[in-house]
SEVEXBA-214869 format. One record per atom (N, C-alpha, C): residue in one letter; atom name; x, z, y. Coordinates in Angstrom, 2 decimals. Layout:
REM residues N
<pt><aa>A</aa><at>CA</at><X>X</X><Z>Z</Z><Y>Y</Y></pt>
...
This chain:
REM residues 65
<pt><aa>X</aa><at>N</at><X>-11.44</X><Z>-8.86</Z><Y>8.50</Y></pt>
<pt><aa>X</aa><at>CA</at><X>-10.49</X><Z>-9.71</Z><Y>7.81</Y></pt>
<pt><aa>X</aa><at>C</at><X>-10.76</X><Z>-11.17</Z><Y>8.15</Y></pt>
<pt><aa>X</aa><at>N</at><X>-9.64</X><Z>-11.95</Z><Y>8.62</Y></pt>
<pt><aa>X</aa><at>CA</at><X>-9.78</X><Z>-13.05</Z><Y>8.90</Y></pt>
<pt><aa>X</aa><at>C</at><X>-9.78</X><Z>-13.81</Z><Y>7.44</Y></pt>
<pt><aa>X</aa><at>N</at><X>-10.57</X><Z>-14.95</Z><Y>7.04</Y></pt>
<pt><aa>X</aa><at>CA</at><X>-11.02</X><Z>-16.28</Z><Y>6.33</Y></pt>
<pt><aa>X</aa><at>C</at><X>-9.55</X><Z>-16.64</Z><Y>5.81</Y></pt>
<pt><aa>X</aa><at>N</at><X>-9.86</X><Z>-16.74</Z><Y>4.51</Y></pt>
<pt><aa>X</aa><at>CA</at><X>-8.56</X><Z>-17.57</Z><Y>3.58</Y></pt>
<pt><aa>X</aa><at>C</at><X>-8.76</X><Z>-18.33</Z><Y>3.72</Y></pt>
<pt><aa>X</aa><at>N</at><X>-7.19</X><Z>-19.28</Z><Y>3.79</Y></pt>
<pt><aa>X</aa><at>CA</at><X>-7.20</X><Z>-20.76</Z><Y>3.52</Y></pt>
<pt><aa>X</aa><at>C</at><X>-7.70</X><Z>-20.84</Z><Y>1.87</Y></pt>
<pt><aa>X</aa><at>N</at><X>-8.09</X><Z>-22.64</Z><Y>1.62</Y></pt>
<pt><aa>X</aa><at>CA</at><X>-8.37</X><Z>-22.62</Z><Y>0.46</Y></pt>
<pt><aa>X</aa><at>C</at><X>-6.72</X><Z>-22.49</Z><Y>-0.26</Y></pt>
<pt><aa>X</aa><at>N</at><X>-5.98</X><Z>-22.65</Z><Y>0.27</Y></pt>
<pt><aa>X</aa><at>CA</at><X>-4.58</X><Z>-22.70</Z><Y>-0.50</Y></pt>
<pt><aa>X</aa><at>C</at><X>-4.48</X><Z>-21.50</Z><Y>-1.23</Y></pt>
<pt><aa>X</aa><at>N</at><X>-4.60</X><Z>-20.44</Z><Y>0.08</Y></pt>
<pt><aa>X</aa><at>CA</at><X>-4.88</X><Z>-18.84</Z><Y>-0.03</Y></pt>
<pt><aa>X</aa><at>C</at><X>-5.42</X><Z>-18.27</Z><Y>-1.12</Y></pt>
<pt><aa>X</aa><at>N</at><X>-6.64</X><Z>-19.13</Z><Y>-1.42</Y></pt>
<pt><aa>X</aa><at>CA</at><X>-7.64</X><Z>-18.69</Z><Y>-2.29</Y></pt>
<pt><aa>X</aa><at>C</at><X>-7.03</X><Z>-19.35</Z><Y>-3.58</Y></pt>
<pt><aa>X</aa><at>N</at><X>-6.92</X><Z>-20.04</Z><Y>-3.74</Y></pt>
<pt><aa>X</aa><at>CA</at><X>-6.05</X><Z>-20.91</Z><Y>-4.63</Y></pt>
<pt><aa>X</aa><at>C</at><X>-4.81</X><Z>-20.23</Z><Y>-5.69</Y></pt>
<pt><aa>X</aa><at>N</at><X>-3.63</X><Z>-19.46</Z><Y>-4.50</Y></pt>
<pt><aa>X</aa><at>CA</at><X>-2.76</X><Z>-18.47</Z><Y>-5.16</Y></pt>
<pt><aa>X</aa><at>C</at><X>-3.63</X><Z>-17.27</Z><Y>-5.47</Y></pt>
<pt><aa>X</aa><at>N</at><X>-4.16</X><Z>-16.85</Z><Y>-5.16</Y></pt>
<pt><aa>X</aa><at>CA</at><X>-4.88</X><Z>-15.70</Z><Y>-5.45</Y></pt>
<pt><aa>X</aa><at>C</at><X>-5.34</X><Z>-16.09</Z><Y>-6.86</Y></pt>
<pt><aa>X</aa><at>N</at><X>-6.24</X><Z>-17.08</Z><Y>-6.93</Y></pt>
<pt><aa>X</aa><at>CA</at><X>-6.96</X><Z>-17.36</Z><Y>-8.02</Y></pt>
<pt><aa>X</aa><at>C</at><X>-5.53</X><Z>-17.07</Z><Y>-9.36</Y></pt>
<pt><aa>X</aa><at>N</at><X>-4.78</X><Z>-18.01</Z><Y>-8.98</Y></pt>
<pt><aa>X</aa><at>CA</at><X>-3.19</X><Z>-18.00</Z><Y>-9.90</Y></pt>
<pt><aa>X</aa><at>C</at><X>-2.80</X><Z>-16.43</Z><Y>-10.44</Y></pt>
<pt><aa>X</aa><at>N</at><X>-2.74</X><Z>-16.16</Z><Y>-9.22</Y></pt>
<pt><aa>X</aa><at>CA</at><X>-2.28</X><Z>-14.64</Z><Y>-9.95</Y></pt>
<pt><aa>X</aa><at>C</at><X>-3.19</X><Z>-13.76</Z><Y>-10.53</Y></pt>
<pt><aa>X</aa><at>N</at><X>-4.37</X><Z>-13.95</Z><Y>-10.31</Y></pt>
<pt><aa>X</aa><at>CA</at><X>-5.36</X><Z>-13.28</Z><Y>-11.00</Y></pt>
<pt><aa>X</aa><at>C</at><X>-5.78</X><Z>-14.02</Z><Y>-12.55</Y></pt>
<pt><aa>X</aa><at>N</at><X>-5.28</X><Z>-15.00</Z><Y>-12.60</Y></pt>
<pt><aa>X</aa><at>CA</at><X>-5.21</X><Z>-15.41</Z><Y>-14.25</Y></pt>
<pt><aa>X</aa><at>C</at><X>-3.67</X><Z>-15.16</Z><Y>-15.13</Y></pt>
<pt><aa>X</aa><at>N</at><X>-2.97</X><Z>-14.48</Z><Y>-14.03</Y></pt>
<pt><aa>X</aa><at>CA</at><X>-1.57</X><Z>-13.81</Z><Y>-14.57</Y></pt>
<pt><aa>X</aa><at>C</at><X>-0.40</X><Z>-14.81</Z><Y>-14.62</Y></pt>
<pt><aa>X</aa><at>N</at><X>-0.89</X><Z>-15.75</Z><Y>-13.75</Y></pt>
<pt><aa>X</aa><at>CA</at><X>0.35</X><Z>-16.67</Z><Y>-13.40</Y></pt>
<pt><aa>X</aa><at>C</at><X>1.46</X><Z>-16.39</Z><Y>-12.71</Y></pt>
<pt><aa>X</aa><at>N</at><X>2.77</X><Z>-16.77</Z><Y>-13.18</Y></pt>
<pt><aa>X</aa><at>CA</at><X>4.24</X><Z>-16.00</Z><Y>-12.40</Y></pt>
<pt><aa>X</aa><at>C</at><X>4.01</X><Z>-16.74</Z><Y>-10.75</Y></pt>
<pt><aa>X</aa><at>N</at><X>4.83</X><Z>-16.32</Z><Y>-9.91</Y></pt>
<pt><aa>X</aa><at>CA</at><X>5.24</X><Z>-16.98</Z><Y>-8.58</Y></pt>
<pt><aa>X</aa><at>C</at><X>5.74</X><Z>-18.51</Z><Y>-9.31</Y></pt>
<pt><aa>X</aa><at>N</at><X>6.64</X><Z>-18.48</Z><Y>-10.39</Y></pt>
<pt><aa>X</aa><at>CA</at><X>7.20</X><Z>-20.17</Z><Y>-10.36</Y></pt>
<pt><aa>X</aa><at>C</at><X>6.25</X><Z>-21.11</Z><Y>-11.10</Y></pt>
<pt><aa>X</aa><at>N</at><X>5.21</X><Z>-19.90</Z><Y>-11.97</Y></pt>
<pt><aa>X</aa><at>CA</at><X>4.25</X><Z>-20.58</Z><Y>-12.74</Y></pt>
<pt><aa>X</aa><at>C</at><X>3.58</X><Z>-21.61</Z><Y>-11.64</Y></pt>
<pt><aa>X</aa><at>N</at><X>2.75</X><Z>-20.29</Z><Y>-10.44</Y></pt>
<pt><aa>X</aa><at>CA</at><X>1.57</X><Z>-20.74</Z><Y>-9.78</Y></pt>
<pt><aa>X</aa><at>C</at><X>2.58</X><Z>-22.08</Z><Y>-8.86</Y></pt>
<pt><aa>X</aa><at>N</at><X>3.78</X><Z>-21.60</Z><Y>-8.89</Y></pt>
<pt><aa>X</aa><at>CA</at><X>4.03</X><Z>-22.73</Z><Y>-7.68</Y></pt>
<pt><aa>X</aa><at>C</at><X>3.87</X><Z>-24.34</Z><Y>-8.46</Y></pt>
<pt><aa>X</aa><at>N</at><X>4.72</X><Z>-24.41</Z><Y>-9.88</Y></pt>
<pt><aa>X</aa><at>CA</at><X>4.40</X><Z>-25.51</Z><Y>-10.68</Y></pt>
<pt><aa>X</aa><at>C</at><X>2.87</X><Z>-26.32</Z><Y>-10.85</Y></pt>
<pt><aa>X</aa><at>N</at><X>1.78</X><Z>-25.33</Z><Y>-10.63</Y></pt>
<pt><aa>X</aa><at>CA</at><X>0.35</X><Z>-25.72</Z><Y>-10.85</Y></pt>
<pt><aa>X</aa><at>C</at><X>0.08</X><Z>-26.28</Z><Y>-9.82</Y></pt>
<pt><aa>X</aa><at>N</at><X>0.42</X><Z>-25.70</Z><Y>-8.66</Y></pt>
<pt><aa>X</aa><at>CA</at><X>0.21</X><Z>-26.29</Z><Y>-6.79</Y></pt>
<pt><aa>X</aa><at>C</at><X>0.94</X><Z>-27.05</Z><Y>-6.28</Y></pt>
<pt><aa>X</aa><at>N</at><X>2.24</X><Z>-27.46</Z><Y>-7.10</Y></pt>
<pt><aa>X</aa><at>CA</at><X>3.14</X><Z>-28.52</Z><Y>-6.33</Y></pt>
<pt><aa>X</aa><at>C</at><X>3.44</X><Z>-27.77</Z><Y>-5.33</Y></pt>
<pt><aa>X</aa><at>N</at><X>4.23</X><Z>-26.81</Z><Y>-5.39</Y></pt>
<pt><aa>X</aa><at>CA</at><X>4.98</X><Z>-25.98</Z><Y>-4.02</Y></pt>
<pt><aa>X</aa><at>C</at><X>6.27</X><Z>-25.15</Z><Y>-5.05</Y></pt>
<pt><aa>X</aa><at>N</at><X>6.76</X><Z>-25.22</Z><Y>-3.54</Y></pt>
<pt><aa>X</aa><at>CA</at><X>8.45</X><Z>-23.85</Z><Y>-4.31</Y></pt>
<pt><aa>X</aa><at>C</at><X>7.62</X><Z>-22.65</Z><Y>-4.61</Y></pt>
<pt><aa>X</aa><at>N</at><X>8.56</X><Z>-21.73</Z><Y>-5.34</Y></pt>
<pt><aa>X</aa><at>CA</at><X>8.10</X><Z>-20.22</Z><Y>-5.48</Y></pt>
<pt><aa>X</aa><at>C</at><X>8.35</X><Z>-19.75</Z><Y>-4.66</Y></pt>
<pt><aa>X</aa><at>N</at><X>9.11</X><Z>-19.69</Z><Y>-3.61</Y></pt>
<pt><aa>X</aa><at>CA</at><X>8.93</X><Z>-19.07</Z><Y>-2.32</Y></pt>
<pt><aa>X</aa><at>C</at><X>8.01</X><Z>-19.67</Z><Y>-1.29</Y></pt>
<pt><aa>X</aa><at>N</at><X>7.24</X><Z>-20.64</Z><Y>-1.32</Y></pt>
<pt><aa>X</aa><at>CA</at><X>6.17</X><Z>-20.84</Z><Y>-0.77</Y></pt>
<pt><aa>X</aa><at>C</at><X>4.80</X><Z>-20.05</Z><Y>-1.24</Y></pt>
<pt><aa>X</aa><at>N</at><X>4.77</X><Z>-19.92</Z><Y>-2.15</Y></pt>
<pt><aa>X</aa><at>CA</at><X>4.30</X><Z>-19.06</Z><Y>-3.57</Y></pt>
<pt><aa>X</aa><at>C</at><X>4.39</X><Z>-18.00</Z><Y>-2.73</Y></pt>
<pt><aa>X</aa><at>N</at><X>5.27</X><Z>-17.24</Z><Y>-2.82</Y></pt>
<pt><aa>X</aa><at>CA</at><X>5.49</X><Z>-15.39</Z><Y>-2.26</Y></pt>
<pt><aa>X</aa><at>C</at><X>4.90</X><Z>-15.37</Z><Y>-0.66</Y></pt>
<pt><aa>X</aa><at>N</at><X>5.52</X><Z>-16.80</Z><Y>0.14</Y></pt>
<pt><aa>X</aa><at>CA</at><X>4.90</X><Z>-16.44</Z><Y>1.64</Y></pt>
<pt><aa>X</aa><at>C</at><X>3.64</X><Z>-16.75</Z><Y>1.72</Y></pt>
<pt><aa>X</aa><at>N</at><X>3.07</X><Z>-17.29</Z><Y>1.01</Y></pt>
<pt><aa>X</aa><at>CA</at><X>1.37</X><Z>-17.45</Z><Y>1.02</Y></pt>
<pt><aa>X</aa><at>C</at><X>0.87</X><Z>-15.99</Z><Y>0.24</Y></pt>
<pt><aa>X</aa><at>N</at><X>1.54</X><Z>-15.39</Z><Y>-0.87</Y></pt>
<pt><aa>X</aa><at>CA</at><X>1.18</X><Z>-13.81</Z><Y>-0.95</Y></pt>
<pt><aa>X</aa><at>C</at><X>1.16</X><Z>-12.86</Z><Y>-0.18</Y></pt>
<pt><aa>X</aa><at>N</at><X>2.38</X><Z>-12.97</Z><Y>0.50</Y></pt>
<pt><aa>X</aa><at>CA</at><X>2.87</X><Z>-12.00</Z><Y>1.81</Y></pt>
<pt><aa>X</aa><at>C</at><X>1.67</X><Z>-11.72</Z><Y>2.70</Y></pt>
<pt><aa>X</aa><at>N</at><X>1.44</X><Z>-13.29</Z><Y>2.64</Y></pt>
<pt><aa>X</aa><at>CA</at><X>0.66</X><Z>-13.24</Z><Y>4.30</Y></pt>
<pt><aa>X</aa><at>C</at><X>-1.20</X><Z>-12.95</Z><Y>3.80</Y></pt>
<pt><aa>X</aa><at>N</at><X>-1.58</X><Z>-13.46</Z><Y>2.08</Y></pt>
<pt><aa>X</aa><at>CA</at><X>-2.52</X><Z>-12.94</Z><Y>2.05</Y></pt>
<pt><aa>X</aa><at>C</at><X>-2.58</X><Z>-11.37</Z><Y>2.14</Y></pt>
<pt><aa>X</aa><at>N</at><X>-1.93</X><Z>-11.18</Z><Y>2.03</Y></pt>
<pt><aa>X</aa><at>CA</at><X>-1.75</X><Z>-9.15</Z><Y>1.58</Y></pt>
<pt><aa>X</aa><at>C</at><X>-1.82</X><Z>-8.83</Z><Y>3.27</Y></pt>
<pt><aa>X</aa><at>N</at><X>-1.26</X><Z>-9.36</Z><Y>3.99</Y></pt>
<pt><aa>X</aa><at>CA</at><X>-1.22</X><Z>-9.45</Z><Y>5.20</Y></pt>
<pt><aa>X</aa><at>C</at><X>-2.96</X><Z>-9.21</Z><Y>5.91</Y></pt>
<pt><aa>X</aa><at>N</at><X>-3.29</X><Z>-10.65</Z><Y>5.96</Y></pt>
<pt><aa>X</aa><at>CA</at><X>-5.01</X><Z>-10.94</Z><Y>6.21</Y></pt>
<pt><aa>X</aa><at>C</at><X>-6.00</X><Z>-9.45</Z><Y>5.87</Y></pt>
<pt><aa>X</aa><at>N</at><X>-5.62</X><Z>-9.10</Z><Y>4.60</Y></pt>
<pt><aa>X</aa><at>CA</at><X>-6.31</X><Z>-8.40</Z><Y>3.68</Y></pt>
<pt><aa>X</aa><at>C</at><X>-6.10</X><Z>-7.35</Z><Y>3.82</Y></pt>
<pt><aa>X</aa><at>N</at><X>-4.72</X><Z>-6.62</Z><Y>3.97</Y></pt>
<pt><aa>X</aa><at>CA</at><X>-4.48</X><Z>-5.48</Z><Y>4.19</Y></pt>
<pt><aa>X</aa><at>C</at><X>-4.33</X><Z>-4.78</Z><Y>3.06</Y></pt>
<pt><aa>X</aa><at>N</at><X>-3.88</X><Z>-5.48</Z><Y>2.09</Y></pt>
<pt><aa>X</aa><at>CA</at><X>-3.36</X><Z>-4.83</Z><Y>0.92</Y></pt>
<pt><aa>X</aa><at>C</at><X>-1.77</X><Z>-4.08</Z><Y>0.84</Y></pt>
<pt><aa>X</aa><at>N</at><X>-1.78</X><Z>-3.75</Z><Y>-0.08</Y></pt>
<pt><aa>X</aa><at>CA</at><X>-0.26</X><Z>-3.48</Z><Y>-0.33</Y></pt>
<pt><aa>X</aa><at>C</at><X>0.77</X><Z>-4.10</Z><Y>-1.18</Y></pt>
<pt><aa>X</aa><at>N</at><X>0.21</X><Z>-4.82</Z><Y>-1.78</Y></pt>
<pt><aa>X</aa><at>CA</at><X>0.31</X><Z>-5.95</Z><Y>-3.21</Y></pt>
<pt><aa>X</aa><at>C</at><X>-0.41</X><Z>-6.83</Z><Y>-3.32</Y></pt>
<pt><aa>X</aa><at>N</at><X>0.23</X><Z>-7.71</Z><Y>-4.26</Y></pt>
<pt><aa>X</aa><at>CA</at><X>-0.91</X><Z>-9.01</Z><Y>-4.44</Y></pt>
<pt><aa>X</aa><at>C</at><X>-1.81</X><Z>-8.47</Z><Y>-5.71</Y></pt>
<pt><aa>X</aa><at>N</at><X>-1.46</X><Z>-7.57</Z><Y>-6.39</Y></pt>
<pt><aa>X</aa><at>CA</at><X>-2.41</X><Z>-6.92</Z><Y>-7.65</Y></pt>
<pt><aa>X</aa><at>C</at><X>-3.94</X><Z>-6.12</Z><Y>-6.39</Y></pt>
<pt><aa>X</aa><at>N</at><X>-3.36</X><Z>-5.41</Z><Y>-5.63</Y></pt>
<pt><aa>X</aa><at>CA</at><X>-4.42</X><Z>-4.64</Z><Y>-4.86</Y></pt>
<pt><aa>X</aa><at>C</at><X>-5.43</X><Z>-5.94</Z><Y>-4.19</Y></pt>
<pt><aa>X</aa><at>N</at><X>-4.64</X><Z>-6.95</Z><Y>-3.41</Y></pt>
<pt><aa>X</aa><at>CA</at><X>-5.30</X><Z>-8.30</Z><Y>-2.88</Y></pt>
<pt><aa>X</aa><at>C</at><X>-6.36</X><Z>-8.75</Z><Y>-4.04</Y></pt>
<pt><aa>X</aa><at>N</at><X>-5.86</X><Z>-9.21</Z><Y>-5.15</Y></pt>
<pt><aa>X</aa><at>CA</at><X>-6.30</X><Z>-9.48</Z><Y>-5.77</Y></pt>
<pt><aa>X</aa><at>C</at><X>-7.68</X><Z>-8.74</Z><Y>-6.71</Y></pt>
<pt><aa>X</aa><at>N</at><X>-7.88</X><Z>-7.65</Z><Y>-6.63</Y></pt>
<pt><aa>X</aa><at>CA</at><X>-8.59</X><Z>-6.68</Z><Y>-7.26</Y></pt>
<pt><aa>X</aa><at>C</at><X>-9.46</X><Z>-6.65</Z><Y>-5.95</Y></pt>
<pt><aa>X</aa><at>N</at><X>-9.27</X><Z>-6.93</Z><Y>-4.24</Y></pt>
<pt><aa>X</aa><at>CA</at><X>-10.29</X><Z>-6.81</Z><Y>-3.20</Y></pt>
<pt><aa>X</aa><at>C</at><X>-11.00</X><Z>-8.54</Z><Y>-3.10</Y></pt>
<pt><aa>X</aa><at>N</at><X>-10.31</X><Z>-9.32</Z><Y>-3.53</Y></pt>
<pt><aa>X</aa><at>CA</at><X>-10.85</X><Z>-10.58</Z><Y>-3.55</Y></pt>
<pt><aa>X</aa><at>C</at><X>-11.93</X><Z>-10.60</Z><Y>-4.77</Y></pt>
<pt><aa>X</aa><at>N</at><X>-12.05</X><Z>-10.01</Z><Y>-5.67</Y></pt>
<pt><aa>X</aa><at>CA</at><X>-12.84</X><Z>-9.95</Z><Y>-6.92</Y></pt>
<pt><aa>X</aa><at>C</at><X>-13.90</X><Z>-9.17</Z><Y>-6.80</Y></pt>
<pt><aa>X</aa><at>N</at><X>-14.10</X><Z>-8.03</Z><Y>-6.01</Y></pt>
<pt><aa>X</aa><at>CA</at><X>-14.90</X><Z>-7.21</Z><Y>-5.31</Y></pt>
<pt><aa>X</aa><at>C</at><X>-15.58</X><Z>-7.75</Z><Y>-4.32</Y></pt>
<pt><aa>X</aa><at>N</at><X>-15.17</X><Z>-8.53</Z><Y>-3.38</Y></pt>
<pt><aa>X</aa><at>CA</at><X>-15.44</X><Z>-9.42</Z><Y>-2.73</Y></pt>
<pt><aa>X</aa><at>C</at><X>-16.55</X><Z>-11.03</Z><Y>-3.30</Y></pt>
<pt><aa>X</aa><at>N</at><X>-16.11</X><Z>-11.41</Z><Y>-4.04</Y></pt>
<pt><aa>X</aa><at>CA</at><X>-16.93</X><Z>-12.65</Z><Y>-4.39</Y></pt>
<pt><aa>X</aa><at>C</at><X>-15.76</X><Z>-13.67</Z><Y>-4.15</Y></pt>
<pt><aa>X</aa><at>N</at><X>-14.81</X><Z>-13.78</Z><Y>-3.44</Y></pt>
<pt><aa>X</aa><at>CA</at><X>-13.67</X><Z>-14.37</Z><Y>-3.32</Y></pt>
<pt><aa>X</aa><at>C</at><X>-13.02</X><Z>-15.52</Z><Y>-4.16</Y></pt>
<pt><aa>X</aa><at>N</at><X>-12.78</X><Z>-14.45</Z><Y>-5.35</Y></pt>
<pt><aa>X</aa><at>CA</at><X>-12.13</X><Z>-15.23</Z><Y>-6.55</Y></pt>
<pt><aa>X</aa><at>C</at><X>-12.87</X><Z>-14.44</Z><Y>-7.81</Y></pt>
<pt><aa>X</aa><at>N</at><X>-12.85</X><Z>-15.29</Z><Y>-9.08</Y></pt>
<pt><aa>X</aa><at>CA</at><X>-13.12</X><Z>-14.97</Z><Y>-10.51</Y></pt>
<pt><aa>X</aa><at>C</at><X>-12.54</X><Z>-13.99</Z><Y>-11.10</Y></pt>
């Protein structure tokens, strides 16, 4: 698995405290569809199937909280 950006790590963190796509985008100063293509592409990196599965391998990981 290639290295998250910190941005990367950043949405991840968001959704793992149960923040919406328009929530996390409001917290980061970005659209919600910037929001979803930075999910896409972590699920991508990661090889998840979801950002719930991403998120549950980043926590296993040491990744995110």
């Amino acid at each position: 698995m290639r290295k998250l950006s910190a941005r990367e790590i950043n949405v991840l963190q968001c959704a793992a405290d149960g923040l919406t796509r328009i929530e996390t985008g409001r917290k980061l100063f970005v659209s919600d569809s910037t929001v979803q293509k930075h999910r896409l592409h972590i699920c991508d990196l990661m090889r998840a199937r979801n950002t719930v599965q991403a998120v549950a391998m980043a926590i296993r990981q040491g990744i995110i909280e």
